[in-house]
GUFITI-791461 format. One line per 4 residues: number of its first residue (from 0); their letters; for each residue x negated, y, z negated of N, C-alpha, C. Coordinates in steps of 0.1 Angstrom, whole numbers, always signed. Layout:
<atoms>
NUM) a) X,Y,Z,X,Y,Z,X,Y,Z ~ ...
</atoms>
This chain:
<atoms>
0) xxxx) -1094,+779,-1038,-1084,+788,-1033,-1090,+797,-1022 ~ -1084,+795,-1014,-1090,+802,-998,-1080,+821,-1003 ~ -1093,+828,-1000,-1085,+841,-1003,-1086,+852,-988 ~ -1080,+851,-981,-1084,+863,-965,-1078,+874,-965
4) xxxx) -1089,+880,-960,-1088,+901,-967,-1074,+904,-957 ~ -1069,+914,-954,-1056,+917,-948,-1065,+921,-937 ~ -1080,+925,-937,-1084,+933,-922,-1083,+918,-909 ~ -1084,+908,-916,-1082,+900,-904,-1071,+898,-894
8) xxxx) -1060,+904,-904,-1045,+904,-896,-1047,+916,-887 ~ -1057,+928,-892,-1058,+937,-880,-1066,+932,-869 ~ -1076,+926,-873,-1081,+919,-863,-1078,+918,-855 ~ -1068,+904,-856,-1063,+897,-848,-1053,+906,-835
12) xxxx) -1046,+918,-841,-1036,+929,-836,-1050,+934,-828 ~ -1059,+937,-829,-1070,+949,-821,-1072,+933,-809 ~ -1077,+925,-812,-1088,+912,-801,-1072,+911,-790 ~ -1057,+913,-801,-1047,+907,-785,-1040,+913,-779
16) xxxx) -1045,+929,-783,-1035,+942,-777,-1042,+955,-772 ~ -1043,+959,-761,-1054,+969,-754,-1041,+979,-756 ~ -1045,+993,-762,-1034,+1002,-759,-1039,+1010,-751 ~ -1028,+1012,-741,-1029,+1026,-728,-1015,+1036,-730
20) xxxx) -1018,+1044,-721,-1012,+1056,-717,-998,+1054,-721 ~ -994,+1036,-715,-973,+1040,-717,-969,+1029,-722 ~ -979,+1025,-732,-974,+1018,-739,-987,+1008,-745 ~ -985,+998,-753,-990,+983,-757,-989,+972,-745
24) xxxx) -1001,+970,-741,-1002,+955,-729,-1009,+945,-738 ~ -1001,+931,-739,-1005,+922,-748,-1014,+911,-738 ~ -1023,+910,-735,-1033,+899,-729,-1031,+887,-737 ~ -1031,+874,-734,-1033,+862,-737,-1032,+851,-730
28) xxxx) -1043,+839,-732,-1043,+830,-722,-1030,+818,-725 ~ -1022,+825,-737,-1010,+819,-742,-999,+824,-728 ~ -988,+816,-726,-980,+823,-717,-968,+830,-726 ~ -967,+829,-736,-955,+838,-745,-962,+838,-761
32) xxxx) -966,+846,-763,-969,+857,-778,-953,+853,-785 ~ -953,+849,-800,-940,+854,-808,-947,+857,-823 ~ -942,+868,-826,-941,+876,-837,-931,+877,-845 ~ -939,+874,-860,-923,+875,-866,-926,+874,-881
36) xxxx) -923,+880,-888,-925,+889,-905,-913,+884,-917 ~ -914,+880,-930,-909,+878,-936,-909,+884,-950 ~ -903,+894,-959,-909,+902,-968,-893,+899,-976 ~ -903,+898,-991,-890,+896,-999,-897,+905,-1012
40) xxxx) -889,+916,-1015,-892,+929,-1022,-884,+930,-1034 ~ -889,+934,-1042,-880,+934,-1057,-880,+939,-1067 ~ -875,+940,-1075,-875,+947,-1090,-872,+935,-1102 ~ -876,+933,-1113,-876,+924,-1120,-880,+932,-1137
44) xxxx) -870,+923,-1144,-868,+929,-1158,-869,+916,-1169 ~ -881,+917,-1174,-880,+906,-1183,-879,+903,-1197 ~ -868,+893,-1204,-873,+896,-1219,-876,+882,-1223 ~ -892,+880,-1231,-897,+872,-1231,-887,+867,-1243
48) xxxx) -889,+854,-1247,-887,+850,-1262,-895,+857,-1276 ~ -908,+855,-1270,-917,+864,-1277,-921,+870,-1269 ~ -925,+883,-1277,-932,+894,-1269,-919,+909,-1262 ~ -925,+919,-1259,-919,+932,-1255,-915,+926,-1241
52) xxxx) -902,+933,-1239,-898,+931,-1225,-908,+942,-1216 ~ -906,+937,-1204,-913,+943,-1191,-903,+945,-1178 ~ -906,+956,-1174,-898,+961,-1161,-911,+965,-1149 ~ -907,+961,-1138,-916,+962,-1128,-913,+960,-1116
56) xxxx) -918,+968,-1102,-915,+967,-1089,-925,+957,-1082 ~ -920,+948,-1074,-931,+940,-1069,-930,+935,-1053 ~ -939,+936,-1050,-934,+927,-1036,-939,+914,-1036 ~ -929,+903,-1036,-931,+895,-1039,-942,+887,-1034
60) xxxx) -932,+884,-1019,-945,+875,-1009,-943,+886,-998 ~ -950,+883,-988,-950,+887,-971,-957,+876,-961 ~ -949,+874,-952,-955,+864,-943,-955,+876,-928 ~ -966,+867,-919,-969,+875,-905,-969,+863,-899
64) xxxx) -967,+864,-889,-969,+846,-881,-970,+853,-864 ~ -977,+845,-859,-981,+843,-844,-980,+829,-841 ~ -968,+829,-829,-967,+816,-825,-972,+819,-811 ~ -985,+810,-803,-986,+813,-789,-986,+799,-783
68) xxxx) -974,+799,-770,-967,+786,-763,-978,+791,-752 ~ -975,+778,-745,-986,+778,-734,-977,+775,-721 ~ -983,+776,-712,-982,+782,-701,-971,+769,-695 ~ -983,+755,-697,-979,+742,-688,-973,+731,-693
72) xxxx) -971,+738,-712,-964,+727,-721,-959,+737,-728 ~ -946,+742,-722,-941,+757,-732,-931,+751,-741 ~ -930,+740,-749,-929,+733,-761,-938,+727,-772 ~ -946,+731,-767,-963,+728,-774,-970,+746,-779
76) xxxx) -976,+742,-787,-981,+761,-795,-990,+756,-807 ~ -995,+768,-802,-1007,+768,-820,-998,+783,-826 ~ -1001,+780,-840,-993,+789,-848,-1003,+794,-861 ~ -1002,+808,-861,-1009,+811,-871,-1001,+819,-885
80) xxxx) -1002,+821,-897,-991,+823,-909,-999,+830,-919 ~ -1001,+838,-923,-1014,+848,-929,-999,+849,-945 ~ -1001,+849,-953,-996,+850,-969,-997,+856,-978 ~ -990,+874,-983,-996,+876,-993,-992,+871,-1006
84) xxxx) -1001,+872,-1013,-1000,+868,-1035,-1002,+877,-1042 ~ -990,+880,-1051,-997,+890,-1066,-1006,+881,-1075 ~ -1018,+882,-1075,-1028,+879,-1091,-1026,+880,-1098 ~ -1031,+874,-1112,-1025,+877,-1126,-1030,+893,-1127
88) xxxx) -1046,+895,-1122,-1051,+907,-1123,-1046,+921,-1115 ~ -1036,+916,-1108,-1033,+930,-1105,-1030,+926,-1087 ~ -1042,+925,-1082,-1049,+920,-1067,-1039,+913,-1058 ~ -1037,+917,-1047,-1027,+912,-1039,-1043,+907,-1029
92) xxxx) -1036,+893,-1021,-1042,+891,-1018,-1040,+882,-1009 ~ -1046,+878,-992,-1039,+877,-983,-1046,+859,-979 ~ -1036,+850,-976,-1036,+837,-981,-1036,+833,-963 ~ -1041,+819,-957,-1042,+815,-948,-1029,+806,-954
96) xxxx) -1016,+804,-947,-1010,+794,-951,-1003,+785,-939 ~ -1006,+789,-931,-1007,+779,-915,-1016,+781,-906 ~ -1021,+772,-899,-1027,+775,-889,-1030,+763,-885 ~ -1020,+758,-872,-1023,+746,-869,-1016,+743,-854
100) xxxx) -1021,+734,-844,-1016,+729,-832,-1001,+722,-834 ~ -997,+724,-821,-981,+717,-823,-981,+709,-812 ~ -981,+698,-811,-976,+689,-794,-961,+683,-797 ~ -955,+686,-789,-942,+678,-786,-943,+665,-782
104) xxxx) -934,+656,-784,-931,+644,-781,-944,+635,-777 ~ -953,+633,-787,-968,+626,-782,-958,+610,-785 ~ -951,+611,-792,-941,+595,-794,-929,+599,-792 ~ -921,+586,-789,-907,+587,-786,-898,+599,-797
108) xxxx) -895,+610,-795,-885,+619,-808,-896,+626,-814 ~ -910,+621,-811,-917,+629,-823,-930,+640,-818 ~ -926,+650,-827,-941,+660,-822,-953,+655,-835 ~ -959,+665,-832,-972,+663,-843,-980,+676,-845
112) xxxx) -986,+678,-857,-993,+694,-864,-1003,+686,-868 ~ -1008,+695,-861,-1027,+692,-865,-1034,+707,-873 ~ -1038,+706,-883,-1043,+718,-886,-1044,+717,-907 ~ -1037,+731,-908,-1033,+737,-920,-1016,+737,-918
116) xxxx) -1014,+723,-920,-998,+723,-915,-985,+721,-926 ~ -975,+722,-923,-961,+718,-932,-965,+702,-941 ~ -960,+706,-951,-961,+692,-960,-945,+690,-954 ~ -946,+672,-959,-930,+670,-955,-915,+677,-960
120) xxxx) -918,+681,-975,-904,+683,-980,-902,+698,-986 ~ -912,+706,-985,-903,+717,-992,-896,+732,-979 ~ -905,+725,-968,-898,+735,-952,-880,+727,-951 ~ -885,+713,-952,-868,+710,-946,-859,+713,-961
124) xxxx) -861,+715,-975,-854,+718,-985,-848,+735,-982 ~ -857,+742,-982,-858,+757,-974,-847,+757,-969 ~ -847,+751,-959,-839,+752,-948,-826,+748,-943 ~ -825,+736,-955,-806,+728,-955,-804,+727,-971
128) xxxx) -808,+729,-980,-804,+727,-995,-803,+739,-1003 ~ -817,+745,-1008,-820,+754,-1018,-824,+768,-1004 ~ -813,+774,-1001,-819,+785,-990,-821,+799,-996 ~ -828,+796,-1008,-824,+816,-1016,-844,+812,-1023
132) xxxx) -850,+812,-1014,-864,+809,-1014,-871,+824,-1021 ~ -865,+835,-1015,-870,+846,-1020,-864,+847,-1037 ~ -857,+843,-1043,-853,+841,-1055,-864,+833,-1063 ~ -864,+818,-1058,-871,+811,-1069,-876,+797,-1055
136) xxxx) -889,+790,-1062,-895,+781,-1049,-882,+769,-1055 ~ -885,+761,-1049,-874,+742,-1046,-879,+739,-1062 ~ -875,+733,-1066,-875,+727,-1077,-888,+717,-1081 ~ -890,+711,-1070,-904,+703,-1065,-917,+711,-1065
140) xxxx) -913,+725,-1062,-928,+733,-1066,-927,+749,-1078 ~ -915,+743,-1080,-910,+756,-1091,-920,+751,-1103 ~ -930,+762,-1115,-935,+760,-1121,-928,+752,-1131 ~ -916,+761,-1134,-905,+752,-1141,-895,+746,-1138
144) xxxx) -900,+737,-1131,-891,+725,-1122,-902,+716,-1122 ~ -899,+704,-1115,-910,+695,-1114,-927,+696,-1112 ~ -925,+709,-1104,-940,+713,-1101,-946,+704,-1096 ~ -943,+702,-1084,-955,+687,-1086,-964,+691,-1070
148) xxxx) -961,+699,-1060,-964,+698,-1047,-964,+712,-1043 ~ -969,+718,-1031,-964,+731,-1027,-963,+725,-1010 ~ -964,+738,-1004,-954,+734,-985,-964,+737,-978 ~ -979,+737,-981,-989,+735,-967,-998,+729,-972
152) xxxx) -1006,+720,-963,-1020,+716,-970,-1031,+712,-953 ~ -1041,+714,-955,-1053,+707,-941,-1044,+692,-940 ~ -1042,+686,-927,-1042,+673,-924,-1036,+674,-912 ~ -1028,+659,-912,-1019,+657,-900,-1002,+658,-901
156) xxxx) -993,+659,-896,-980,+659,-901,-972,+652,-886 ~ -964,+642,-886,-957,+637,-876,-945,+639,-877 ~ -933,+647,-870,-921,+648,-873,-915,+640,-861 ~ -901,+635,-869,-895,+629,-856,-882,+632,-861
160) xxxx) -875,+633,-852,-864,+640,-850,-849,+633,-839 ~ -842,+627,-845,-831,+616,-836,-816,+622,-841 ~ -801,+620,-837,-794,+625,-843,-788,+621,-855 ~ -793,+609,-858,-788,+605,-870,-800,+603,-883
164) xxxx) -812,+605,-878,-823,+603,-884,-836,+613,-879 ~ -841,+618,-891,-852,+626,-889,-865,+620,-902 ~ -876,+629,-896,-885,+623,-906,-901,+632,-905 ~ -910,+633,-915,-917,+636,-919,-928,+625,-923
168) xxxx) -941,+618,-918,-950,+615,-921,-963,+622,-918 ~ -972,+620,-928,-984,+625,-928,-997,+623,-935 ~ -1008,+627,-928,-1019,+623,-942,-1025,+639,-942 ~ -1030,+643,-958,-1030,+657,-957,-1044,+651,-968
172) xxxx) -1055,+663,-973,-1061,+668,-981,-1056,+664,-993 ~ -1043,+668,-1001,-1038,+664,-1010,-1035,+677,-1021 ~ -1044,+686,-1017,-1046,+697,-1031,-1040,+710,-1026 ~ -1037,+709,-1015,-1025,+722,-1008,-1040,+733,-1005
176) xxxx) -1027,+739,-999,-1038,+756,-998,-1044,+766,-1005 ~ -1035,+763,-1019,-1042,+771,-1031,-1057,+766,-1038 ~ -1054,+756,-1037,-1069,+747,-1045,-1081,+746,-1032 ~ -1088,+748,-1040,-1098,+744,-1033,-1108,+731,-1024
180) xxxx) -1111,+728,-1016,-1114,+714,-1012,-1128,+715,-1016 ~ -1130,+698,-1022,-1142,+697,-1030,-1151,+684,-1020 ~ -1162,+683,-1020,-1168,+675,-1012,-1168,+661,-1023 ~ -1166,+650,-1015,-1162,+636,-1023,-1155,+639,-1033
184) xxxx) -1150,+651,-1040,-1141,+650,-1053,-1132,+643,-1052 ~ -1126,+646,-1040,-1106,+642,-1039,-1104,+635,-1032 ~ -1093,+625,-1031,-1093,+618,-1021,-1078,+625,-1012 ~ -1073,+617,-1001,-1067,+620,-995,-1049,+616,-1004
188) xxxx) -1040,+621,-995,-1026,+620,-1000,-1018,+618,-987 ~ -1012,+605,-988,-999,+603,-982,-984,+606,-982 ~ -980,+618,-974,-964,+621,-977,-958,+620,-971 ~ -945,+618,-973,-930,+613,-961,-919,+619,-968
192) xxxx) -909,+624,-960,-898,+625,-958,-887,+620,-949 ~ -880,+606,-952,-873,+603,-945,-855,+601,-949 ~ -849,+612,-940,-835,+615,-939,-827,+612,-933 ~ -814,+603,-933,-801,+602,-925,-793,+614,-926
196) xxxx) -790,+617,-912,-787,+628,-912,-766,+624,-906 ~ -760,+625,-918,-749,+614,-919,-741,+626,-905 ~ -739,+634,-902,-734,+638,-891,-737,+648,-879 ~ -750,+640,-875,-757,+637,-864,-763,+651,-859
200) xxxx) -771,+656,-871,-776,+670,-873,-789,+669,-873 ~ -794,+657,-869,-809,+655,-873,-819,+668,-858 ~ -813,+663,-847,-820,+671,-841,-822,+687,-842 ~ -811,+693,-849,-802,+711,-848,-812,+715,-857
204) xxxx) -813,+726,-852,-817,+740,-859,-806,+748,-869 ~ -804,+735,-881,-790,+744,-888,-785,+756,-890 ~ -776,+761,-895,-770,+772,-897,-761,+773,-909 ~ -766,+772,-921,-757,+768,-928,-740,+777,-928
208) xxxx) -740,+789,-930,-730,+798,-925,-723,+794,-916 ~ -724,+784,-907,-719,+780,-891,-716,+767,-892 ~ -724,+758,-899,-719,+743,-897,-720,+732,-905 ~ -715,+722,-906,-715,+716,-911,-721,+702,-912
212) xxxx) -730,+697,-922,-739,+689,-923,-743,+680,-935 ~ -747,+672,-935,-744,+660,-948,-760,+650,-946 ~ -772,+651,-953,-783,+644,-956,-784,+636,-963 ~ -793,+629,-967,-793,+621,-974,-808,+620,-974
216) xxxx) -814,+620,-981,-828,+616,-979,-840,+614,-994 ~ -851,+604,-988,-863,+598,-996,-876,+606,-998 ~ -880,+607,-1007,-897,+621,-1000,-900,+616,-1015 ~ -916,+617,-1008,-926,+618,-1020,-939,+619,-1015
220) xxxx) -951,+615,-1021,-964,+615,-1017,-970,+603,-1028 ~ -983,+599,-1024,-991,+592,-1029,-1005,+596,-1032 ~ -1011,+603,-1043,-1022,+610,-1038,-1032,+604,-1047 ~ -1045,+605,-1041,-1058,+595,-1044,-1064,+609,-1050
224) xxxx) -1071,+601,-1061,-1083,+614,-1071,-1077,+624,-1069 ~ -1061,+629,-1076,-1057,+641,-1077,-1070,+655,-1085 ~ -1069,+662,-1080,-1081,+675,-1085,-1087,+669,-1094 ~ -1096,+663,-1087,-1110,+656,-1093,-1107,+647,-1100
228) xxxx) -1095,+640,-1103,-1090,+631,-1111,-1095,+618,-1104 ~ -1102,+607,-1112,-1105,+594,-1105,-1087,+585,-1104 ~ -1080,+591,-1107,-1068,+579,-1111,-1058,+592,-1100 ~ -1046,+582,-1098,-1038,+585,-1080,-1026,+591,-1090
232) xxxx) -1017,+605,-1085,-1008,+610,-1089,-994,+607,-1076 ~ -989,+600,-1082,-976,+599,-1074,-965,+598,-1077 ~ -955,+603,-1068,-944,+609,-1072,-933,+606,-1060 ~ -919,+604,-1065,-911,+606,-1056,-895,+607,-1058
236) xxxx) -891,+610,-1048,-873,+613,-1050,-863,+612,-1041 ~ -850,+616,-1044,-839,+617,-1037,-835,+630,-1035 ~ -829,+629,-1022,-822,+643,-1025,-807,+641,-1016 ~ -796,+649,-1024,-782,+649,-1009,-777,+664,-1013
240) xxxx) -775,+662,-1001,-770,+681,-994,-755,+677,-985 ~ -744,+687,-992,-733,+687,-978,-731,+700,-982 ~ -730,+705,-966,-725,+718,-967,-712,+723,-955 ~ -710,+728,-957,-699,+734,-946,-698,+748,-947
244) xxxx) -690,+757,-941,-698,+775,-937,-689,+777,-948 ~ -679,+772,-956,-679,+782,-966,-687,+778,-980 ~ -691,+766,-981,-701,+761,-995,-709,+752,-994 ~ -718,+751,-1004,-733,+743,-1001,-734,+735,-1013
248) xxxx) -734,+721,-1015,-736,+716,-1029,-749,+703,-1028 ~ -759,+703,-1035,-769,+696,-1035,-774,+693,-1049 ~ -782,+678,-1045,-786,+676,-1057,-801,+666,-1053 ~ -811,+671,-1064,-826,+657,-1064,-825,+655,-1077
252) xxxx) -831,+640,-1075,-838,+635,-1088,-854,+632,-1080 ~ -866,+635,-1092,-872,+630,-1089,-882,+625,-1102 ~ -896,+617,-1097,-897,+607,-1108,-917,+607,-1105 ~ -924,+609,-1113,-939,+612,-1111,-945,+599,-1123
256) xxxx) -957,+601,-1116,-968,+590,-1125,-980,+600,-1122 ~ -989,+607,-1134,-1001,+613,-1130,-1008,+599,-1136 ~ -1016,+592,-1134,-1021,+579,-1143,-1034,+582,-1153 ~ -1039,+596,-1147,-1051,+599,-1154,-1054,+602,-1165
260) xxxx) -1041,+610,-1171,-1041,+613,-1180,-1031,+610,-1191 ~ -1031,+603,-1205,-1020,+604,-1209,-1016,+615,-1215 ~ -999,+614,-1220,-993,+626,-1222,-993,+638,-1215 ~ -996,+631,-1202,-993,+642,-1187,-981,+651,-1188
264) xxxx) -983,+664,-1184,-973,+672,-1181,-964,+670,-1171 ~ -974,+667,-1160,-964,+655,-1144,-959,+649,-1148 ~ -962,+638,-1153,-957,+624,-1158,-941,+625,-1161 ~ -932,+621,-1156,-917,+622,-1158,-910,+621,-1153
268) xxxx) -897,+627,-1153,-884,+625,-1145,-880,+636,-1146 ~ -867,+644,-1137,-862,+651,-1141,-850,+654,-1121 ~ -841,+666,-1125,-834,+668,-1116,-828,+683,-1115 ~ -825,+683,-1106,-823,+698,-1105,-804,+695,-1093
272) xxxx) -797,+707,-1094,-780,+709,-1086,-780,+719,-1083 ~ -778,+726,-1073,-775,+737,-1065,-762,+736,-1061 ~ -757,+751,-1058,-746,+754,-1050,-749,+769,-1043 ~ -742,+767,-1034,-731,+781,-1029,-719,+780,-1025
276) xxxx) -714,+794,-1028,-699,+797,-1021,-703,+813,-1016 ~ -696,+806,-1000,-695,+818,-990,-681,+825,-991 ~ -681,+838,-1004,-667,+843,-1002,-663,+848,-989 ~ -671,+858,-983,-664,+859,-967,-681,+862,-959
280) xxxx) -683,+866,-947,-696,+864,-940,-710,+873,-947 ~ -701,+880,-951,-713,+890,-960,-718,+887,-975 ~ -704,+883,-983,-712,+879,-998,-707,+863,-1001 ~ -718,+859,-1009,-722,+847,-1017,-723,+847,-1031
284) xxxx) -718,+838,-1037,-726,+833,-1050,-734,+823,-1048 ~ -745,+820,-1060,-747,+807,-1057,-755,+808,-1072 ~ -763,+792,-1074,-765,+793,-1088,-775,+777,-1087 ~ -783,+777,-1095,-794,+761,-1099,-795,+759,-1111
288) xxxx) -793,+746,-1116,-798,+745,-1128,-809,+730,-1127 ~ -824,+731,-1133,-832,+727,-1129,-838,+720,-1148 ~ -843,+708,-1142,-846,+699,-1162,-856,+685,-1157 ~ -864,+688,-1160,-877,+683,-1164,-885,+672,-1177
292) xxxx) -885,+667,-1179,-890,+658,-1194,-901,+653,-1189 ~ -913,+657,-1196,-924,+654,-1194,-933,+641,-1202 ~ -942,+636,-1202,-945,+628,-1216,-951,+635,-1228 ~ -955,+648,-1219,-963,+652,-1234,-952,+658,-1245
296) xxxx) -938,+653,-1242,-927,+654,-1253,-925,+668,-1247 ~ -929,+677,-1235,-921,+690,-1231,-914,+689,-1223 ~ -902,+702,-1223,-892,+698,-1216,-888,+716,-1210 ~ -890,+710,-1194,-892,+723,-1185,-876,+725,-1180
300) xxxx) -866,+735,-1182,-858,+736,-1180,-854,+754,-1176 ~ -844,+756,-1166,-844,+768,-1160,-824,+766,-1156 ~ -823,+780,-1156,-805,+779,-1152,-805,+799,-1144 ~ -808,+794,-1127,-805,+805,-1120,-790,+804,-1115
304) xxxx) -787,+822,-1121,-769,+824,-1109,-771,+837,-1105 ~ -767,+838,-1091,-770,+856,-1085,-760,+858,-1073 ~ -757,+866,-1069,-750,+869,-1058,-758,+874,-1047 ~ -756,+874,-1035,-760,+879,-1023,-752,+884,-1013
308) xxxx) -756,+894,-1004,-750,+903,-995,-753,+905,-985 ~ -751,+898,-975,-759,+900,-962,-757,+917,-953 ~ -765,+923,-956,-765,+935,-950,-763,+936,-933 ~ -768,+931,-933,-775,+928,-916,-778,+917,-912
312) xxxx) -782,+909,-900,-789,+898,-892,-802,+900,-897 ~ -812,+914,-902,-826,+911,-906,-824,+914,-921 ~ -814,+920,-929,-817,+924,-940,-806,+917,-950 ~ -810,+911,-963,-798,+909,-972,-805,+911,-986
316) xxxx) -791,+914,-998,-798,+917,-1003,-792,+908,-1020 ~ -799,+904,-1029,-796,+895,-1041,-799,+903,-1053 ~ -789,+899,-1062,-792,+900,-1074,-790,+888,-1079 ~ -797,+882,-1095,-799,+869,-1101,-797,+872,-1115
320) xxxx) -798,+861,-1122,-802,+862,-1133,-813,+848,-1138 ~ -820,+850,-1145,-827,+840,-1145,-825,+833,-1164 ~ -824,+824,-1169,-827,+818,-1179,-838,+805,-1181 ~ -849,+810,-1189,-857,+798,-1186,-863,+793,-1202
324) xxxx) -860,+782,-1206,-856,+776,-1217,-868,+774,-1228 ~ -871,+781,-1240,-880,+785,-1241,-891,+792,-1243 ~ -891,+806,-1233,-899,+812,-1225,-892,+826,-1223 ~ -883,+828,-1213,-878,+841,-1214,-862,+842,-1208
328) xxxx) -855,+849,-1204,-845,+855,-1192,-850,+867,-1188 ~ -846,+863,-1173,-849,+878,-1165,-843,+880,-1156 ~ -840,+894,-1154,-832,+897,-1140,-837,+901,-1123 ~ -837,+898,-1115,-839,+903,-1105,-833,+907,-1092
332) xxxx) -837,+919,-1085,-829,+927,-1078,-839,+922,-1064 ~ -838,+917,-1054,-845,+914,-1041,-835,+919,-1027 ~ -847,+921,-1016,-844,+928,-1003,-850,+914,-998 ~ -844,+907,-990,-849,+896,-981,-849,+906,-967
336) xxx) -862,+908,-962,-860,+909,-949,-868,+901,-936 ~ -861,+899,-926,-866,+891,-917,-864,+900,-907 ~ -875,+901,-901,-879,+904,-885,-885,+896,-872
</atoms>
């Protein structure tokens, strides 16, 4: 687990900004600097099955990002994405979770990330299916959901992009940005995401509040010596999404083999259904219910429903409830803000 102190984000603020007299002058051999912050803030009340309930303030995550486009290919950029994490011990603690080149069209429709880049499936889930990320992660990397992947790892990633078809190939590390890379332990992992994008949304920057859209799509990975494991952990699924600006309804199944181990925790099936409904531009309900069956005879199951309030273009704000089967219910109060 890569852990980077928060002074590097100042760093970075002192090496690309000289301050004078009437103001901030930002120098860069980039031709356009973009900045831009993501912070999801909250309060959370829990009552375990066993054990004393707990009440506590937390900030969840915070993201920072530098995107710098270039001068003679102002479609092309290296991007950098700095991450904070609460510790079990207390310790916040600031995470490398992108950092990688971008070229456009090196193939017909397709760009390419070279770096610490996007895995295939949990940015495009974010983004047209499960969009209340500051709530709870996709179901694919929820601890109690499938759990099987997270959304950055070291490699390559190839996106292509057409109006009826988009997609996601790549070869990555395999063990994401939290784990650590081990010299000859691990081997590498193959992932894809490939979508028909049934009314011709593959190229758009959706909106789900604004338009209307219908997917369909295949994703999984193939991964060699999962964390030190001599035997390949692979996994894959389905997923379909239609939405239109007043509601959102989706569903995955997906389906894992860890081979290394028997009576794997991975090892299984399971599926998760989302919705929303847009009562009018400001408030929402929406709600997931998420189920898992494992070999080792456990059975990982979760049932979120909360409402949300769009305050503003950078601020909105959710309440939830959470039920997770087994384990505990809890409530949570969150400020999504985007700048």
């Amino acid at each position: 687990m890569k852990k980077i102190l928060l002074s590097a984000v100042g760093a970075l603020t002192l090496l690309s900004a000289n301050l004078c007299a009437d103001g901030v002058v930002v120098k860069s051999k980039a031709g356009t600097l973009k900045f831009n912050g993501t912070h999801y803030l909250g309060f959370v009340h829990k009552d375990p099955d066993n054990g004393e309930s707990d009440d506590y303030f937390e900030t969840r995550r915070n993201y920072f990002q530098v995107k710098a486009y270039f001068n003679d290919m102002p479609k092309n950029y290296a991007r950098i994405t700095m991450d904070t994490h609460n510790e079990k011990d207390g310790a916040v603690n600031v995470w490398l979770k992108y950092a990688y080149l971008y070229l456009d069209n090196v193939l017909p429709n397709t760009g390419v990330e070279i770096g610490q880049v996007h895995r295939p499936w949990i940015d495009y889930e974010e983004h047209h299916n499960w969009l209340y990320r500051s709530v709870a992660k996709t179901f694919m990397e929820e601890h109690n959901g499938a759990h099987f992947t997270n959304s950055a790892d070291k490699g390559i990633d190839f996106k292509t992009a057409t109006d009826y078809f988009s997609s996601e190939i790549g070869l990555f590390n395999g063990e994401g940005y939290h784990e650590k890379d081990t010299d000859g332990e691990n081997g590498l992992s193959f992932e894809w995401r490939l979508t028909a994008n049934l009314f011709a949304t593959g190229k758009e920057h959706v909106h789900p509040d604004k338009e209307t859209y219908s997917d369909l799509s295949f994703f999984g990975q193939y991964n060699t010596k999962h964390l030190k494991n001599d035997e390949d952990f692979v996994w894959y699924g389905a997923n379909f999404v239609y939405n239109q600006p007043q509601f959102l309804i989706g569903a995955t199944y997906a389906t894992a083999d860890d081979a290394g181990t028997a009576n794997n925790a991975k090892t299984g099936n399971g599926y998760s259904v989302n919705g929303e409904y847009r009562i009018d531009p400001t408030w929402s309900l929406f709600g997931r219910f998420d189920h898992f069956e494992a070999d080792d005879d456990s059975e990982r199951e979760e049932t979120i429903a909360g409402v949300a309030y769009k305050y503003s273009k950078n601020v909105k704000f959710l309440a939830n409830l959470f039920d997770i089967k087994d384990k505990e219910t809890k409530a949570m109060l969150t400020a999504e803000v985007n700048w």
